[in-house]
C-alpha positions in Angstrom: 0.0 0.0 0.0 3.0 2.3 0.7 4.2 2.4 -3.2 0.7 4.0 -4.2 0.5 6.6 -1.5 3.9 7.5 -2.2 3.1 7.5 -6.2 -0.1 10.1 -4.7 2.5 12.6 -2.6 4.7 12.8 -5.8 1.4 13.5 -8.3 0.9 16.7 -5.8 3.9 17.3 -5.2 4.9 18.0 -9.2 2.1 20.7 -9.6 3.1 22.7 -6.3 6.7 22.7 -7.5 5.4 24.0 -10.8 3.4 26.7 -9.5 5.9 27.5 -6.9 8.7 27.9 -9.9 6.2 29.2 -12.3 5.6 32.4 -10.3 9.5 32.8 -9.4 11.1 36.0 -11.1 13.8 34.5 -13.9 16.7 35.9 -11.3 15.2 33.5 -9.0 14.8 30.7 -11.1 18.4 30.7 -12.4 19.4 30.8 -8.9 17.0 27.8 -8.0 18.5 25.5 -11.0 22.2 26.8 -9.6 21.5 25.5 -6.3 19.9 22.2 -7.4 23.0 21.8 -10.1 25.2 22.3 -7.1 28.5 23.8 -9.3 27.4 21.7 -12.2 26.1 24.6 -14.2 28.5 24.0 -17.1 27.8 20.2 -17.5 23.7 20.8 -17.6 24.9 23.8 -20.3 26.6 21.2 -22.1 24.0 18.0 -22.1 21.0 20.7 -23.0 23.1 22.3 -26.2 23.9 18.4 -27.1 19.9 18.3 -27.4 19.1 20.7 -29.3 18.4 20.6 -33.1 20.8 22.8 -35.0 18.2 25.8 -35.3 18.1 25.9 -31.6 22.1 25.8 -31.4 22.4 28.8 -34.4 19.6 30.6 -32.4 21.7 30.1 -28.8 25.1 30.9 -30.7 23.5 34.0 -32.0 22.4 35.4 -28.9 25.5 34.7 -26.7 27.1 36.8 -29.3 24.9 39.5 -28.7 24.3 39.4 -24.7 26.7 41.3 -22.5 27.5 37.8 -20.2 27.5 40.6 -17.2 24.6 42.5 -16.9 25.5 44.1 -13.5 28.2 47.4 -13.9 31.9 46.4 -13.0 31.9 49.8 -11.0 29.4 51.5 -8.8 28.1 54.7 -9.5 27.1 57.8 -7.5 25.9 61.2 -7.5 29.0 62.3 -7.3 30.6 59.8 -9.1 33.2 59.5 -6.0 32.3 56.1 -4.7 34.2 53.4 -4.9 33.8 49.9 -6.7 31.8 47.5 -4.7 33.0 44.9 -6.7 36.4 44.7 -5.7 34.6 42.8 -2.6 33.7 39.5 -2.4 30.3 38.9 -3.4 27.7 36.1 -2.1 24.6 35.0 -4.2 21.5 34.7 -1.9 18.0 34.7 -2.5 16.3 36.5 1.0 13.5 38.6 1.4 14.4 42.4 2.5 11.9 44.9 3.5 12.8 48.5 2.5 11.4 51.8 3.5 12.5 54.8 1.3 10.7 58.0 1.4 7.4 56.7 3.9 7.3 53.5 0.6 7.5 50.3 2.2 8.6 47.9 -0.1 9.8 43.8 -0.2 11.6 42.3 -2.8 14.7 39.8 -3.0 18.6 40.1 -2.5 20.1 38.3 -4.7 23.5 38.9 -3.4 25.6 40.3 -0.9 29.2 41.3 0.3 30.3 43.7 3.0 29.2 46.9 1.9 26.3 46.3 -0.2 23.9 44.1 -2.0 21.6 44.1 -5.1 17.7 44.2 -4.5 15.8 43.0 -7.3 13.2 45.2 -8.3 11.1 47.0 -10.8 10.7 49.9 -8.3 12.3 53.4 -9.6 14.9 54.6 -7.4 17.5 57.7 -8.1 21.0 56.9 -7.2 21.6 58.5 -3.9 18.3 57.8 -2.4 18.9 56.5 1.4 16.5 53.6 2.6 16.4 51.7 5.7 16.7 47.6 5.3 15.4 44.6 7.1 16.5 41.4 6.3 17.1 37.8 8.2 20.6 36.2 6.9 20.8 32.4 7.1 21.3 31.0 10.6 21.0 34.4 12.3 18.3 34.7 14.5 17.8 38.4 14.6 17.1 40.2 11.3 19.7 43.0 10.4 18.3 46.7 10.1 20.5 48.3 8.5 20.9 52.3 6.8 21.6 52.2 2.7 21.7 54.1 0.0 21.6 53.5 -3.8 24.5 53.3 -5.2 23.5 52.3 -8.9 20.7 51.3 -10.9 20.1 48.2 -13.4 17.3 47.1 -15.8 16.7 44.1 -13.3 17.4 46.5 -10.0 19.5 48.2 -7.8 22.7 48.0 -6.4 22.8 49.3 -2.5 25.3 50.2 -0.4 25.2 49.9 3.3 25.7 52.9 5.5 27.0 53.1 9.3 27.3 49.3 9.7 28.3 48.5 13.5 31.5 46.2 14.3 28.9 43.1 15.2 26.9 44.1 11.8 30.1 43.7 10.1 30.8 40.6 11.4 27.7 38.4 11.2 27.7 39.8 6.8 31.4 38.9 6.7 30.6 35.4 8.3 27.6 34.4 6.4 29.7 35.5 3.1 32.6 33.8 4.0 30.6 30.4 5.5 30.8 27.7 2.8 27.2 26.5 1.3 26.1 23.0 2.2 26.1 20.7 -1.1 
């Protein structure tokens, strides 16, 4: 009796999973398959080009010719144009909800990653670089959310790059840790 109520779970099971995935941004979903291909991105690449027909393959050649492969600037901007690059820190992809409040707006969207002095919120909210929010977010294995001061440091077609503002020696610490901590798989 076991093998048809087991055959039941995974009959509901497949729809949830579809819906679930189905209303998932396309950032999110890339970084679902990444963490269920745990580092074996390049292999799947591989096996799905493989089975293609050839129209498919000219139609994928074409279009890596013609997408930039990084979508996110290699330097930060600002107002002022002063700041410097967040990118020469080490970054950490995520997927956690952060609450935002900007101007009396609350707003909740995604981090999709993080390093020590800023992370990128997807969103298809307008923002103007230099605008200061204040976040809320729950890192993994940390039981009290972080609430921390921001501001915008640059803006993307997919959303905005922020960068943290008065961040306290113990705030530093606990980001540092959970970019540094080594993901399970």
């Amino acid at each position: 009796m076991k093998e048809p109520e087991s055959k039941m779970e995974m009959y509901s099971t497949i729809p949830r999973l579809f819906r679930l995935i189905n209303d998932l941004s396309e950032e999110q979903q890339l970084m679902l398959l990444r963490q269920t291909l745990q580092g074996n991105i390049k292999q799947q690449l591989f096996k799905s080009i493989v089975e293609m027909n050839e129209a498919q393959q000219i139609n994928l050649l074409q279009q890596l010719k013609k997408t930039p492969i990084n979508e996110t600037p290699d330097r930060t901007l600002s107002k002022n144009d002063q700041e410097s690059s967040m990118r020469g820190h080490r970054r950490k992809r995520c997927l956690i909800i952060v609450n935002y409040t900007t101007q009396g707006q609350e707003y909740k969207d995604y981090i999709l990653d993080i390093s020590s002095v800023g992370v990128f919120i997807e969103t298809k909210e307008n923002f103007m670089i230099g605008q200061e929010m204040a976040l809320t977010f729950k890192l993994p294995s940390y039981q009290q959310p972080l609430k921390l001061e921001a501001s915008v440091a640059w803006i993307g077609h997919r959303g905005i790059g922020v960068k943290f503002k008065h961040l306290s020696p113990y705030q530093e610490e606990i980001i540092h840790s959970f970019i540094e901590k080594k993901d399970d798989g």
